[in-house]
Structure formats: C-alpha cells, structure tokens
Backbone as ProteinMPNN parsed JSONL, in Angstrom:
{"seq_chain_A": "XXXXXXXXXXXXXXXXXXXXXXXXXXXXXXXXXXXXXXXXXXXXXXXXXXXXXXXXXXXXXXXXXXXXXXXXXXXXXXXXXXXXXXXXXXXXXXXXXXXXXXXXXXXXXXXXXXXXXXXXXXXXXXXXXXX", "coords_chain_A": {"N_chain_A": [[0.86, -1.178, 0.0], [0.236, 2.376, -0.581], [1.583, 5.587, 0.198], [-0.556, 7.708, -0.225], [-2.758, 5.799, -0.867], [-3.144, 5.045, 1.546], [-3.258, 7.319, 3.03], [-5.655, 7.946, 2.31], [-7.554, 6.186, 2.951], [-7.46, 7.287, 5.737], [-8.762, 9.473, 5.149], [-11.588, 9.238, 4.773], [-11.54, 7.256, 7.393], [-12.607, 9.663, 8.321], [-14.558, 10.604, 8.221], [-16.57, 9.35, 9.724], [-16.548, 10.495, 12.132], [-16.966, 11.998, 15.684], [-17.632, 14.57, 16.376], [-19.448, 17.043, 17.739], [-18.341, 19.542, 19.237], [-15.627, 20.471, 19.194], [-16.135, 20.289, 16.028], [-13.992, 19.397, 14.175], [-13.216, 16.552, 12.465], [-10.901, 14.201, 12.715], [-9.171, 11.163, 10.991], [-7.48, 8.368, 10.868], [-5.26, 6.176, 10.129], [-3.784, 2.903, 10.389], [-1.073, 1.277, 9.38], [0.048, -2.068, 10.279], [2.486, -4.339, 10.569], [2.006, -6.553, 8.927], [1.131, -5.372, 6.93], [-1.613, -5.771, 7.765], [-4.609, -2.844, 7.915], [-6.149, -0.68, 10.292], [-8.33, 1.271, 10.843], [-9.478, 4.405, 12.256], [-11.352, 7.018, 14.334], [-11.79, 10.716, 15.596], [-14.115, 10.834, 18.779], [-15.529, 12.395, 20.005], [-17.032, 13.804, 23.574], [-18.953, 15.39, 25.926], [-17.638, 15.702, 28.427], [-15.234, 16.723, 27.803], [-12.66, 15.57, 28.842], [-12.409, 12.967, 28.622], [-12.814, 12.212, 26.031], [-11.446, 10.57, 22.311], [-8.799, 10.554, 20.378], [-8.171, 10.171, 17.058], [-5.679, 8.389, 16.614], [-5.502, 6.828, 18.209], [-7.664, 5.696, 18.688], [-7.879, 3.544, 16.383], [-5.855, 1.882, 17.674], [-6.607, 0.962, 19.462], [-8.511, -0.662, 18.505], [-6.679, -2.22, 17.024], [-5.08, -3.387, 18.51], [-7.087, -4.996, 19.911], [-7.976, -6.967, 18.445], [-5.334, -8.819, 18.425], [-3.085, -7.204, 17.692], [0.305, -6.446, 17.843], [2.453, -5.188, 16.122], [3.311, -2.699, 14.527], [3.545, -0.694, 11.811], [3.526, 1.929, 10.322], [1.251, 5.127, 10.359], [-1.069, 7.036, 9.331], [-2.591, 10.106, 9.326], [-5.153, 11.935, 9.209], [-6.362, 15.198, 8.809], [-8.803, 18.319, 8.986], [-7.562, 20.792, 8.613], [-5.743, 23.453, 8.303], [-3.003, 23.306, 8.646], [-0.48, 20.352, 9.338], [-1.222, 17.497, 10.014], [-0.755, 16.403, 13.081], [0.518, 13.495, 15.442], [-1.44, 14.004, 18.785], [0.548, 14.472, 21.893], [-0.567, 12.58, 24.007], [-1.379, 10.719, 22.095], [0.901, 10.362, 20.798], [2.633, 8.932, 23.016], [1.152, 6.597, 23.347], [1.325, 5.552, 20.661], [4.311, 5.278, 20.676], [4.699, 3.205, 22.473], [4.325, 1.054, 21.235], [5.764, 1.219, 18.586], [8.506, 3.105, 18.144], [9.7, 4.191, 16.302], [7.852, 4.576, 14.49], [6.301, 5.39, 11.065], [5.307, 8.301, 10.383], [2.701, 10.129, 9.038], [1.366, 12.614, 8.293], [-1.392, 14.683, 6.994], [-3.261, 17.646, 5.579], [-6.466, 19.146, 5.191], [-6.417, 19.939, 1.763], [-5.062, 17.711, 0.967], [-2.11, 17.126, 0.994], [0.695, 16.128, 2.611], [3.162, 15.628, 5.171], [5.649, 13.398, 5.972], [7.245, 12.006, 8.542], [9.176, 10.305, 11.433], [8.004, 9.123, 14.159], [9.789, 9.232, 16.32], [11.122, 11.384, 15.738], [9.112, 13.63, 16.036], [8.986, 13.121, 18.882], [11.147, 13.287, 21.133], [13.644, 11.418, 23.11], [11.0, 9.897, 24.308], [9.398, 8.314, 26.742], [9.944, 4.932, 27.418], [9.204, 1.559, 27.131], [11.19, 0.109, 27.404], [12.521, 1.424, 29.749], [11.372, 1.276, 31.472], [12.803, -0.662, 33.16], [14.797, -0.69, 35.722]], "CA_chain_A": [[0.0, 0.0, 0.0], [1.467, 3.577, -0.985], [0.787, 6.533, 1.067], [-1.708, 8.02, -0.437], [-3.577, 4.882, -0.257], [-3.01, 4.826, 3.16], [-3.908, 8.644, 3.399], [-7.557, 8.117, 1.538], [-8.289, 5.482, 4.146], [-7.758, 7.797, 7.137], [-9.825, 11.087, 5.182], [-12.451, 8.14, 4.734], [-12.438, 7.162, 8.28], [-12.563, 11.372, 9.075], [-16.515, 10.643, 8.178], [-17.61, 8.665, 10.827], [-15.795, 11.048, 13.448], [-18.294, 11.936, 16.127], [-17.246, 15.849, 16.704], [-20.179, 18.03, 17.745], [-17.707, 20.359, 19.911], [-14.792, 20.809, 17.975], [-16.026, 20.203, 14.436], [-12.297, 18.733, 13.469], [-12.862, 15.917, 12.249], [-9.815, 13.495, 12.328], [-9.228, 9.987, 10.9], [-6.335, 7.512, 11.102], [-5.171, 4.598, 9.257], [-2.412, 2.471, 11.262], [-0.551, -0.171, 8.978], [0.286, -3.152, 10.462], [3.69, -5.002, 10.014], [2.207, -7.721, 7.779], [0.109, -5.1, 5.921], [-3.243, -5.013, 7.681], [-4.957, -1.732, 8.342], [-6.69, -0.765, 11.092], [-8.738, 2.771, 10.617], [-10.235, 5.335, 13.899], [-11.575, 8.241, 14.006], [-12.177, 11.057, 17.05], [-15.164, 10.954, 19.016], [-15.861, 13.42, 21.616], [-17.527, 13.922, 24.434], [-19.238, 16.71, 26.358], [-16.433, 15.496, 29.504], [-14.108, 17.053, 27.734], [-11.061, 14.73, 28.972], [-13.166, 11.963, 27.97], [-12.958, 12.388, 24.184], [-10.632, 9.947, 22.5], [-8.402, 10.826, 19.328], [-8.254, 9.153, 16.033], [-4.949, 7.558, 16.272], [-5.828, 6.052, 20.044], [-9.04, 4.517, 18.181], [-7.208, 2.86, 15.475], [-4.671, 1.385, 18.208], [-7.212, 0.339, 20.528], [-8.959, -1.427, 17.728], [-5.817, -3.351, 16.218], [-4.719, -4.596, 19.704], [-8.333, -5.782, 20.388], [-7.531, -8.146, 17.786], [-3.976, -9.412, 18.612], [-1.945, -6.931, 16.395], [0.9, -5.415, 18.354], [3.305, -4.939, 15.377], [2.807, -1.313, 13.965], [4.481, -0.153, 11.016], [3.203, 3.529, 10.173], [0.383, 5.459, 10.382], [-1.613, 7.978, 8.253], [-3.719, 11.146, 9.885], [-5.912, 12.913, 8.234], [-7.513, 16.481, 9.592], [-9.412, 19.134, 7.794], [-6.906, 22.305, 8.802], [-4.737, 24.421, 7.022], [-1.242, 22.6, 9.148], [-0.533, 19.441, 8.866], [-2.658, 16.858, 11.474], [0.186, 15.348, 13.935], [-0.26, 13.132, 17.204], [-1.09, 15.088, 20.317], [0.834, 14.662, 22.989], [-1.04, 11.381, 24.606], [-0.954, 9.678, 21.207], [2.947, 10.164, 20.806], [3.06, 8.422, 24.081], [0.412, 5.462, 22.541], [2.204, 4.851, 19.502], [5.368, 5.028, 20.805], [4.844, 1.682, 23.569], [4.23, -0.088, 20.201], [7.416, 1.026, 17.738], [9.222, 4.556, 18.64], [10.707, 4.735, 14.905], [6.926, 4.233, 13.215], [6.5, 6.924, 10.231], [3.938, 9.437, 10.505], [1.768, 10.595, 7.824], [0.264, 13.702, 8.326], [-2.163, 15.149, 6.244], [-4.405, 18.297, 5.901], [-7.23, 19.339, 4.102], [-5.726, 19.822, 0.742], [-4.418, 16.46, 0.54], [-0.902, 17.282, 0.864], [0.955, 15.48, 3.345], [4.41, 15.278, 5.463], [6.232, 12.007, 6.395], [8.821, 12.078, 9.171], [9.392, 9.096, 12.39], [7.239, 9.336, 15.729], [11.111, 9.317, 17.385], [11.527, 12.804, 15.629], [8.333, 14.455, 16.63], [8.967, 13.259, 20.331], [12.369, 13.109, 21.773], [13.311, 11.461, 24.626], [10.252, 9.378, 24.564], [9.511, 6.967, 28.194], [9.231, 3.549, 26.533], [8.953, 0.261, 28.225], [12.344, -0.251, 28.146], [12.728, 2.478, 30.906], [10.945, 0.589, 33.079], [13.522, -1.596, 33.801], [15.786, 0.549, 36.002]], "C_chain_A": [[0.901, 1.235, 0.0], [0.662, 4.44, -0.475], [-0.095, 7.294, 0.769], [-3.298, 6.851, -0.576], [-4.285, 4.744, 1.06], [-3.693, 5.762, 3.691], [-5.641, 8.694, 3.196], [-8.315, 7.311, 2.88], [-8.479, 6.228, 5.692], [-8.556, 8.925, 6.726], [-10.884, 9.887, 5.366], [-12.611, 7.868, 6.113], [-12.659, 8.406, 9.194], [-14.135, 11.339, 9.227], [-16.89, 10.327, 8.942], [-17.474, 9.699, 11.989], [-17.033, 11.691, 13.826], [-17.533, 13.825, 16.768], [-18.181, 16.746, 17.084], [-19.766, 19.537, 18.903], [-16.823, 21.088, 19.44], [-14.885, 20.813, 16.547], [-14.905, 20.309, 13.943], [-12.781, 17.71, 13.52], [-11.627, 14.929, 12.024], [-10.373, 12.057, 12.035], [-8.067, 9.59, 10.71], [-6.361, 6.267, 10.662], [-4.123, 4.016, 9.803], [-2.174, 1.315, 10.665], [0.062, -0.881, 9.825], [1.934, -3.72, 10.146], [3.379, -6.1, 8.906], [1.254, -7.11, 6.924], [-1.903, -5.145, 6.47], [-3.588, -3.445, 8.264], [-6.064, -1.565, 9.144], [-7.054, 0.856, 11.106], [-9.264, 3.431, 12.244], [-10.375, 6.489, 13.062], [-11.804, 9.073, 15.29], [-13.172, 10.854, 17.135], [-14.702, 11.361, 20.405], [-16.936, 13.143, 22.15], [-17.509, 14.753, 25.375], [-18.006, 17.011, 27.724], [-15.599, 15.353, 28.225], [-12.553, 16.095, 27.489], [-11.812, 13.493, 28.464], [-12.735, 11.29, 26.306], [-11.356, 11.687, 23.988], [-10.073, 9.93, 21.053], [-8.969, 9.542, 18.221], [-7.358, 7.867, 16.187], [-5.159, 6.079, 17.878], [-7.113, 5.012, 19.583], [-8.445, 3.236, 17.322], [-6.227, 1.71, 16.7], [-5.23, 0.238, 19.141], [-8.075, -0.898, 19.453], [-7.99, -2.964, 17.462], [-5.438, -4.269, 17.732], [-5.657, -5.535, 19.782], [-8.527, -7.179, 19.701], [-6.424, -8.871, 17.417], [-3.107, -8.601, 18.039], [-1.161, -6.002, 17.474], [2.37, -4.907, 17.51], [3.485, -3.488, 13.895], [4.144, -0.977, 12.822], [4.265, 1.407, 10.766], [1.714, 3.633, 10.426], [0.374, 7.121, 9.595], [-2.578, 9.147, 8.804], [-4.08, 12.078, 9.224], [-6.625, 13.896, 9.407], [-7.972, 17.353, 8.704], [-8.979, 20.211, 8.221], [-6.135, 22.376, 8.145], [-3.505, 23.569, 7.53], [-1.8, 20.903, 8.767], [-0.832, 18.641, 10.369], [-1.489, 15.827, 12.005], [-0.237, 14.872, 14.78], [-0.47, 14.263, 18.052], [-0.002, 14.205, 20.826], [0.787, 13.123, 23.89], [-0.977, 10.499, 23.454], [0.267, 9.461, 20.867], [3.018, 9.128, 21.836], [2.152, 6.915, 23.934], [1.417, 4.985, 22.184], [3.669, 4.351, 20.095], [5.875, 3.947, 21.666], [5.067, 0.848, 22.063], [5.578, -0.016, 19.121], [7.644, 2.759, 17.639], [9.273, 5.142, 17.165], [9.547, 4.465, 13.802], [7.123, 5.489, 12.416], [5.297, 7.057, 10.327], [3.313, 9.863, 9.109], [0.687, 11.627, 7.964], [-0.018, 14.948, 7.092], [-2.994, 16.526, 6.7], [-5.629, 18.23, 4.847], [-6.94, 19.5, 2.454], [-4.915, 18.696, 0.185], [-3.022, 16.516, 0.914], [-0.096, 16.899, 2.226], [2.494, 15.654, 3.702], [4.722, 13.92, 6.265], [7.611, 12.606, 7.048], [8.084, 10.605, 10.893], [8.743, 9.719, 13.673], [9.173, 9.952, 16.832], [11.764, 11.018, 17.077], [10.307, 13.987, 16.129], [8.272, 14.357, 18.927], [10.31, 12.594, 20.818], [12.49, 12.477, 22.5], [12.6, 11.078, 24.852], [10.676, 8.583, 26.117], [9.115, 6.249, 27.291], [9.533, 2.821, 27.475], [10.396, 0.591, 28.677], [12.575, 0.293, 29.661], [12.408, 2.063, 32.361], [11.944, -0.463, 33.967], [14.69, -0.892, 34.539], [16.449, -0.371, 36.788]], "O_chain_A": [[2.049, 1.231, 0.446], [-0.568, 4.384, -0.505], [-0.632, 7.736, 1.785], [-4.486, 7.13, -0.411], [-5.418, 4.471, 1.456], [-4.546, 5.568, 4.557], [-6.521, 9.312, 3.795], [-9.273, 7.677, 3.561], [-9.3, 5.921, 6.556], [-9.13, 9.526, 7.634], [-10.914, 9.606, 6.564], [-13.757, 8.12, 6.484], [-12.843, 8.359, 10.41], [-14.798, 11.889, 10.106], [-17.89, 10.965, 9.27], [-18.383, 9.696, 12.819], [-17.951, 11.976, 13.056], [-16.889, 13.802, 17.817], [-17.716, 17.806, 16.666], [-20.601, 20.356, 19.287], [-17.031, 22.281, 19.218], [-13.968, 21.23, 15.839], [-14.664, 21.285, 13.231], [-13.032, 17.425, 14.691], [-11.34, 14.902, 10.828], [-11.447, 11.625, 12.452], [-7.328, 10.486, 10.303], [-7.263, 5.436, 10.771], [-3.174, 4.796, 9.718], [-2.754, 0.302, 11.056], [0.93, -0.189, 10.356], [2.427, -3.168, 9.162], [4.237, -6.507, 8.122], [0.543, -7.813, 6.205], [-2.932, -4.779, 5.903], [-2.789, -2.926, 9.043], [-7.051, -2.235, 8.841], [-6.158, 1.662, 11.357], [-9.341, 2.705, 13.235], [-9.975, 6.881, 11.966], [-12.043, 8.359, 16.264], [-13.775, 10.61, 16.09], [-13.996, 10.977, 21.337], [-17.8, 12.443, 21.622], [-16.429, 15.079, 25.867], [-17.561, 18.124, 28.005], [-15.303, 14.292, 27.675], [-11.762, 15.966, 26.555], [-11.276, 13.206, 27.394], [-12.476, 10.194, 25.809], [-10.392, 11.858, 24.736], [-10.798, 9.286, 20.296], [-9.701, 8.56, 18.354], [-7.756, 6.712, 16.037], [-4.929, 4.9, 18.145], [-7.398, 3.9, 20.026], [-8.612, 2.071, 17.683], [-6.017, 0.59, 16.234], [-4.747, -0.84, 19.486], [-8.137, -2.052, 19.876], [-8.285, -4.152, 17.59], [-5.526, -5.483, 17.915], [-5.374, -6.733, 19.752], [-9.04, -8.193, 20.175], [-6.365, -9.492, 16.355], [-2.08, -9.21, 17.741], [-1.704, -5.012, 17.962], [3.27, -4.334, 18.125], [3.718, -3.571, 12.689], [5.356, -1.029, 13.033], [5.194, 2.081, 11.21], [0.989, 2.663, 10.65], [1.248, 7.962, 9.384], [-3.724, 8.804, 8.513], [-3.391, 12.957, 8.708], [-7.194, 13.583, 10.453], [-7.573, 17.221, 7.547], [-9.902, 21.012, 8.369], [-5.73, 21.507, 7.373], [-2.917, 23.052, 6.58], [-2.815, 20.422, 8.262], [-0.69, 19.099, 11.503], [-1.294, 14.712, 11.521], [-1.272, 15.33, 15.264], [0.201, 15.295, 18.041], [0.326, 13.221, 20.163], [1.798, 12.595, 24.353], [-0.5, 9.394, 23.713], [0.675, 8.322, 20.641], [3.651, 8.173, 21.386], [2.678, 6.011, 24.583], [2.247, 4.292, 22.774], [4.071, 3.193, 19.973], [7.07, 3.663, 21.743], [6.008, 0.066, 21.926], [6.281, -0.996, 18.879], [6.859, 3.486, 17.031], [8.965, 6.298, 16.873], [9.806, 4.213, 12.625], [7.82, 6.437, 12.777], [4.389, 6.226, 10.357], [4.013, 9.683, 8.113], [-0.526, 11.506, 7.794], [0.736, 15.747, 6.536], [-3.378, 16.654, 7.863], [-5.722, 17.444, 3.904], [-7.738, 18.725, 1.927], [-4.24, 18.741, -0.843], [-2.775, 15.377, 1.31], [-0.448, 17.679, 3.111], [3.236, 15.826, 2.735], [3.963, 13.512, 7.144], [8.549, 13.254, 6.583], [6.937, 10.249, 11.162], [9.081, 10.832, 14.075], [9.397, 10.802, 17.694], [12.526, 11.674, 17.787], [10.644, 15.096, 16.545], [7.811, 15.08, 19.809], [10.42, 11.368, 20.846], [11.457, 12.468, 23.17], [12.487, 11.363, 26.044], [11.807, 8.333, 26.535], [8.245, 6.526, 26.465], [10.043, 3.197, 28.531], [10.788, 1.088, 29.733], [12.786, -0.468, 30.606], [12.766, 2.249, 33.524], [11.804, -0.886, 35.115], [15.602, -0.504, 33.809], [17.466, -0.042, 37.399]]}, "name": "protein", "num_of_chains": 1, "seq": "XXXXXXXXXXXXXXXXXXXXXXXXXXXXXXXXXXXXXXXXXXXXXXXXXXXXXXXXXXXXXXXXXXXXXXXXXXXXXXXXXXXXXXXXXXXXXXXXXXXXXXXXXXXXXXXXXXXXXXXXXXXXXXXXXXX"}
C-alpha cells in the first residue's frame, strides 16, 4: 500500500468522526507489520477529557484483535497545518514502535512524512521501566 492509499483510508475514516464540539474531524489509518490496516476516528464527548483521538481509536482497535506490530500510520484532519499526534498519542504509539513513520495530512491532501522518534524526543518507553 502507498501513502496516499493509506492517506484516503484515514480522510475516509474522518466521516464517521463523532465531533459536535470541535467540528475537526480526524481519521487515522495504522498499517500493520504484515500489511493489515486498522482505521479510527475522534469521538468526543461533552467530559471534555473523555474524548478519544483518532490515532488512540485505530490502536485500541488493532490490539483488540492481537496486532501489536505497527508499522506507520496515516492522519488525516481538515486544517490548514498538517494533522500530527497530540501529545497522549505520541506516548500510545510510541509503547508499540518509537521509529513508526507518521503521515500527516491536511485538508488539501498534501501530506508530510517524518518518524514518531523525531516528533517526540526522549520518549519513556517500556524499556525504561527496567531501572
């Protein structure tokens, strides 16, 4: 699959996204190591902290069905920048493979590719735990 493949599948699952707060839609496509894809999208909620990104849907999905071998992922948003993890999804993705590639997209289709390990430094990963 070639990244714009990859990209169509996360504007695609931007539709279902349940937004009536933020009207941002996001969606997320998270390849797999042997090639399957596993799509999310946000859905909010009026509690605020509640509300649970795209890429956190997608993640929670693929585990639910044994997959803990992540190769990239694809995010689609409908703003002018380009649609990166927050913050709490950096810290997701990154239990599963530090060095996945990112794929962020905006509205215009147009997309940048760079490694989860460059948008967050210095990540805590498991390893860490072992002190």
């Amino acid at each position: 699959m070639n990244d714009r493949d990859l990209l169509n599948l996360a504007v695609e699952a931007a539709e279902n996204a349940y937004v009536p707060y933020s009207h941002f839609p996001v969606g997320a496509a998270l390849e797999c190591e042997d090639g399957t894809v596993f799509t999310g999208c946000n859905v909010e909620n009026c509690a605020y902290g509640q509300a649970i990104c795209a890429e956190r849907t997608a993640v929670c999905k693929a585990v639910s069905e044994g997959y803990r071998a992540f190769r990239r992922i694809a995010i689609a948003g409908q703003g002018d920048s380009y649609c990166v993890p927050c913050g709490a999804c950096r810290q997701v993705l990154a239990e599963f493979n530090y060095d996945m590639e990112i794929l962020a997209g905006r509205k215009d289709g147009r997309y940048i590719s760079c490694k989860l390990s460059e948008l967050m430094p210095r990540a805590f990963l498991p390893e860490d735990l072992n002190g």
